[in-house]
C-alpha positions as CSV (number, residue, x, y, z in Angstrom):
1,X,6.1,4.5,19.6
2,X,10.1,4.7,21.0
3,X,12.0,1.9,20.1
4,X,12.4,0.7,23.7
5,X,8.3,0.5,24.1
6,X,8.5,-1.3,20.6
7,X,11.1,-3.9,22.2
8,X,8.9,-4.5,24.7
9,X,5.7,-5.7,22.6
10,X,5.0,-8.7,24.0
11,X,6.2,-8.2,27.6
12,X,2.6,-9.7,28.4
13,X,3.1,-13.6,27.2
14,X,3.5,-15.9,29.7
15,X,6.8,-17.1,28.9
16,X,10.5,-16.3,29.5
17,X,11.8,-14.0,26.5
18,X,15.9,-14.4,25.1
19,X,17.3,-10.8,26.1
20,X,18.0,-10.5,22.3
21,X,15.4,-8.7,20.1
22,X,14.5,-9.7,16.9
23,X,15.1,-6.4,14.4
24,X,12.1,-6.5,11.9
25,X,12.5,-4.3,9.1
26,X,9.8,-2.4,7.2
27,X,9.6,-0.9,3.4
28,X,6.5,-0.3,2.2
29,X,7.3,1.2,-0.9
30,X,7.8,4.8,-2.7
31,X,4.6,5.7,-5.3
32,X,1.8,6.0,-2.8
33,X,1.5,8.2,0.2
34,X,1.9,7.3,3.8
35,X,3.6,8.1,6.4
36,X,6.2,6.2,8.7
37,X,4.3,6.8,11.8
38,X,1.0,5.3,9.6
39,X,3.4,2.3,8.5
40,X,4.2,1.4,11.9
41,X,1.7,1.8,13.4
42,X,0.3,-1.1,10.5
43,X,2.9,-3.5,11.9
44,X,2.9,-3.0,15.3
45,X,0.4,-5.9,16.3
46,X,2.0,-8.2,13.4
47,X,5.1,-7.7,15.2
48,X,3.9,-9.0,18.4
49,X,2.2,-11.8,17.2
50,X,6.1,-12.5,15.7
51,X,7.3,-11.8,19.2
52,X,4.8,-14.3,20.7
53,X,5.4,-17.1,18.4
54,X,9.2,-16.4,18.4
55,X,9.9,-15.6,22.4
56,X,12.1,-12.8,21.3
57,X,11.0,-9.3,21.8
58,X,11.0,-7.5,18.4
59,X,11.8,-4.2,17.3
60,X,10.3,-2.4,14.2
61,X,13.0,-0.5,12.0
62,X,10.7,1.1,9.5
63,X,13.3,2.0,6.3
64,X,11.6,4.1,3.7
65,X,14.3,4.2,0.9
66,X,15.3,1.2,-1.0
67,X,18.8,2.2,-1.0
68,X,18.9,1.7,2.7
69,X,16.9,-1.1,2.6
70,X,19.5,-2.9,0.5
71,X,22.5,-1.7,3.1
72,X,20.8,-2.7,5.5
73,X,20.2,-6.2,3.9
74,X,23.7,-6.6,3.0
75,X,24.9,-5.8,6.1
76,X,23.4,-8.2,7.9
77,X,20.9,-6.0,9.8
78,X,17.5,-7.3,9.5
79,X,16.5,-10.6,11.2
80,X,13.4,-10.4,9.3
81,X,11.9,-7.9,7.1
82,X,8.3,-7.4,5.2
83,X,9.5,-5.9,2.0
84,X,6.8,-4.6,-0.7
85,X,9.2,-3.9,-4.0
86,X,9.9,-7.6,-4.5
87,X,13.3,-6.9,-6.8
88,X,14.7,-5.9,-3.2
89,X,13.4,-9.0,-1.7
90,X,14.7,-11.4,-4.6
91,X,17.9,-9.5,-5.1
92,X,18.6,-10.4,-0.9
93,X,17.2,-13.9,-1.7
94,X,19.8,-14.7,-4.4
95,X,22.2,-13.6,-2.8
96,X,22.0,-16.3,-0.1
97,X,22.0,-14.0,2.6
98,X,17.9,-14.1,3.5
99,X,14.8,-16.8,3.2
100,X,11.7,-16.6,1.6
101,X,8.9,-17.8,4.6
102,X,5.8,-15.8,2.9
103,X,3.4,-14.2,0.2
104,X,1.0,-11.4,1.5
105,X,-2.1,-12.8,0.6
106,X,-4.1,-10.5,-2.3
107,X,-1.2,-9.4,-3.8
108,X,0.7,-11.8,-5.6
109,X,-1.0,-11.3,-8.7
110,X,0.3,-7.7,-9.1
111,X,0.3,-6.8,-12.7
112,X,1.5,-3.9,-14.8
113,X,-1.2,-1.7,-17.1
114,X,0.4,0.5,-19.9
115,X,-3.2,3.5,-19.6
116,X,-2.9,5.1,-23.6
117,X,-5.4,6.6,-25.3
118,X,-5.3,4.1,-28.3
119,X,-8.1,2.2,-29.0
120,X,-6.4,-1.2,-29.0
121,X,-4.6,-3.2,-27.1
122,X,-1.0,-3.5,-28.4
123,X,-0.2,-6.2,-31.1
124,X,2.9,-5.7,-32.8
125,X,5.5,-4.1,-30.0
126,X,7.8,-2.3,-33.0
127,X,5.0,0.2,-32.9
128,X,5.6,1.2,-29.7
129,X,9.4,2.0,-30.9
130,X,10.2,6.1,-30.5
131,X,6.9,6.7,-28.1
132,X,7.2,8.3,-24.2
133,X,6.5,5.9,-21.9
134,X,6.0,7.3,-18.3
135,X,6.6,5.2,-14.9
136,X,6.9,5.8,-11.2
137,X,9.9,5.7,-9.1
138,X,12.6,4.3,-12.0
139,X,13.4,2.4,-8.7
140,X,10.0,0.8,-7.8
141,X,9.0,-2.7,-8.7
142,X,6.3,-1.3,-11.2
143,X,8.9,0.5,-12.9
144,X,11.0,-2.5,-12.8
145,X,8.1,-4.8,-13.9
146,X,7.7,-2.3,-16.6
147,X,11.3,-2.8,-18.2
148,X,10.8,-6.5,-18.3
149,X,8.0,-6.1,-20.3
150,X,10.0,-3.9,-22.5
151,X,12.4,-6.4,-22.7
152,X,10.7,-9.7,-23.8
153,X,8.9,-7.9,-26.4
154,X,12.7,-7.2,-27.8
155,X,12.4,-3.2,-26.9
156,X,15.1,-1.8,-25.1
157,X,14.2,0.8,-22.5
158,X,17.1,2.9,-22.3
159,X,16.7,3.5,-26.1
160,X,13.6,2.1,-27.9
161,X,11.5,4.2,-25.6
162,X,11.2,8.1,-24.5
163,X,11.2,6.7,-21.2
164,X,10.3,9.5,-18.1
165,X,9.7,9.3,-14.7
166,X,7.6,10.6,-11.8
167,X,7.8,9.6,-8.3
168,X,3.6,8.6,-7.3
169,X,1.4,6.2,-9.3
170,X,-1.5,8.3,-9.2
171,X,1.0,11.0,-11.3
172,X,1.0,8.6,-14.2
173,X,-2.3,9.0,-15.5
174,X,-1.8,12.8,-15.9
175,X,1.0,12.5,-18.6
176,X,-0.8,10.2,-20.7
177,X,-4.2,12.1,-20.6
178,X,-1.7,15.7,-21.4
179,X,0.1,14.4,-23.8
180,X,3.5,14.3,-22.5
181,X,3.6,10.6,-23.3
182,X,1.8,7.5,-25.5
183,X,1.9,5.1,-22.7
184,X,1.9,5.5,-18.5
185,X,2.9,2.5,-16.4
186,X,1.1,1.7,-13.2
187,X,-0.2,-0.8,-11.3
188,X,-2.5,0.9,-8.8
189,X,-6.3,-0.4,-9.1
190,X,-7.6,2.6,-8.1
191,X,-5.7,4.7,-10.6
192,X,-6.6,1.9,-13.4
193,X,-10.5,2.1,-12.5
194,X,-10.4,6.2,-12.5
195,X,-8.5,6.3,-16.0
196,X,-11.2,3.7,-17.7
197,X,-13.9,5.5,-15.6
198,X,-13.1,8.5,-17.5
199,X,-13.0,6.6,-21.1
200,X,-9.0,5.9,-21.0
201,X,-8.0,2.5,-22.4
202,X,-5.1,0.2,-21.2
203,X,-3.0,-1.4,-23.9
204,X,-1.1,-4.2,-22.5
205,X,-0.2,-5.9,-19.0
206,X,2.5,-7.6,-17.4
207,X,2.6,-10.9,-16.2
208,X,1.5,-11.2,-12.5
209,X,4.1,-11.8,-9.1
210,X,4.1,-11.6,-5.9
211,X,5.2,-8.3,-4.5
212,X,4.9,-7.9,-0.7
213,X,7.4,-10.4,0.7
214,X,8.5,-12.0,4.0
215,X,11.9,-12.4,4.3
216,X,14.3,-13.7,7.1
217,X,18.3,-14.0,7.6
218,X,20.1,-17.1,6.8
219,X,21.9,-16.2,9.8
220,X,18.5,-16.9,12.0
221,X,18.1,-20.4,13.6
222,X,15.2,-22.8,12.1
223,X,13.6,-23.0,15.3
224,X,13.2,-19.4,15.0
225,X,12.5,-18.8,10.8
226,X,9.8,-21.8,11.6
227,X,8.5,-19.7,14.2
228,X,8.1,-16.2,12.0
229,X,6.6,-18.3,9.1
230,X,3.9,-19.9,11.5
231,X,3.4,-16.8,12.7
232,X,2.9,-15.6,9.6
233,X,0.7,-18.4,8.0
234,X,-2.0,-18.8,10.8
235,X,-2.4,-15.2,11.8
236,X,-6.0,-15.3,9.9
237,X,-6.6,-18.5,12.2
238,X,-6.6,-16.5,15.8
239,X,-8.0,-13.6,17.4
240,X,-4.9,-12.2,18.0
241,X,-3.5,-12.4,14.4
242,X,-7.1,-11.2,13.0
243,X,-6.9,-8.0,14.8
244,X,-3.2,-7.7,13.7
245,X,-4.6,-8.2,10.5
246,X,-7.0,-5.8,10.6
247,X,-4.9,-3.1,12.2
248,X,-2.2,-4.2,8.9
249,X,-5.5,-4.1,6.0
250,X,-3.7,-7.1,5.1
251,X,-6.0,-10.2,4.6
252,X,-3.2,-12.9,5.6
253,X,-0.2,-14.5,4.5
254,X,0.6,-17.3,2.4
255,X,3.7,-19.7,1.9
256,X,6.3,-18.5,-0.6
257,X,7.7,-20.6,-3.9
258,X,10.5,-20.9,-4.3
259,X,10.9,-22.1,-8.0
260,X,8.2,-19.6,-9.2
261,X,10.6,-16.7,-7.5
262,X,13.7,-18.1,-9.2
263,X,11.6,-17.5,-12.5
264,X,10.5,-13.9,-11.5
265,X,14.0,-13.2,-10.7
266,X,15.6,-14.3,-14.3
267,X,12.0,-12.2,-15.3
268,X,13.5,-9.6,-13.8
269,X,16.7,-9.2,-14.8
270,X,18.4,-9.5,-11.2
């Protein structure tokens, strides 16, 4: 889809649209496989049930690397933005700059399993002290996740660990089950379910959070950031927003807190 067909996604409501689009930015994240045509095309009919609830037209900027997500953040770019590594979201949040307006709803209990070959779970964390430990993407929120754990059980990542890195989730499993490392970090169900399928054990998990966030600029009115929240909120309530939803594989969205991100974000380390 061009991004003058994508401004025009809701040329068909019956009401008089502001000139001025709406930029909606998109990161899906960086250890599983898909596309940016795949992604957007995901997003599309969210984005014009935005556009109907909003009487803006929007335009989709799909951004696959954090890096530029954060630039692109900071610099003021993104009216809105659907952001799945939740450090990004929360670093933008503290920062003032951007809102909180939702939770995707299904995956704000999105945990951390350390797969080993160990027969029991882990009790005293000084054993764990010299051992590899393998994550994805040293920038993704499971990798994050997986330093915090680190970290309240008094281990230092940088040095208490033989910490390594590959890019995709499903990766992880291979190091442990080779080898290469005591302990591979992941958060994928699907990769979980095929390690304990094949007689692997998991050893510890993280506390649960939120990871696929709505965000919106500070910048944006309130008629406006109420109108992308509704939006948001009742989508599973209409026939419009539950064929957005289906086209998405999302179930629906939820309202944010507020306090309990504050929490994740000290959690975190941000």
């Amino acid at each position: 889809m061009t991004t003058f067909n994508k401004t025009l996604l809701s040329l068909a409501a019956c009401c008089v649209f502001s000139a001025n689009a709406l930029t909606l930015g998109v990161t899906e994240g960086v250890t599983y496989r898909a596309t940016d045509a795949e992604i957007e095309a995901k997003f599309a009919p969210i984005a014009k049930a935005i556009s109907l609830a909003t009487k803006q037209p929007v335009t989709i900027r799909i951004i696959p690397t954090y890096n530029a997500l954060r630039d692109a953040l900071k610099q003021g770019q993104l009216d809105a933005a659907f952001i799945h590594p939740a450090h990004v979201s929360l670093e933008a949040i503290k920062t003032g700059a951007y809102k909180s307006v939702a939770w995707t709803n299904g995956f704000t209990e999105y945990k951390v399993s350390l797969l080993c070959k160990e027969p029991e779970p882990i009790k005293n964390w000084t054993t764990v002290n010299g051992k590899g430990l393998v994550t994805p993407d040293a920038d993704s929120i499971t990798a994050v996740m997986t330093r915090s754990m680190l970290r309240e059980n008094k281990l230092n990542s940088a040095t208490d660990v033989k910490l390594q890195v590959t890019r995709f989730q499903d990766a992880v499993p291979f190091y442990v089950d080779n080898g290469f490392t005591a302990y591979g970090a992941t958060a994928s169900g699907a990769v979980i379910k095929a390690w304990k399928d094949k007689g692997g054990k998991t050893c510890a998990q993280s506390r649960g959070m939120p990871i696929k966030h709505w965000i919106v600029s500070s910048k944006m009115s309130a008629e406006q950031a109420a109108g992308v929240r509704d939006a948001l909120l009742t989508m599973d309530k209409s026939e419009l927003g539950a064929k957005a939803l289906a086209a998405s594989g999302y179930k629906g969205f939820i309202a944010s807190d507020t306090e309990l991100e504050k929490t994740l974000t000290n959690w975190l380390g941000l």
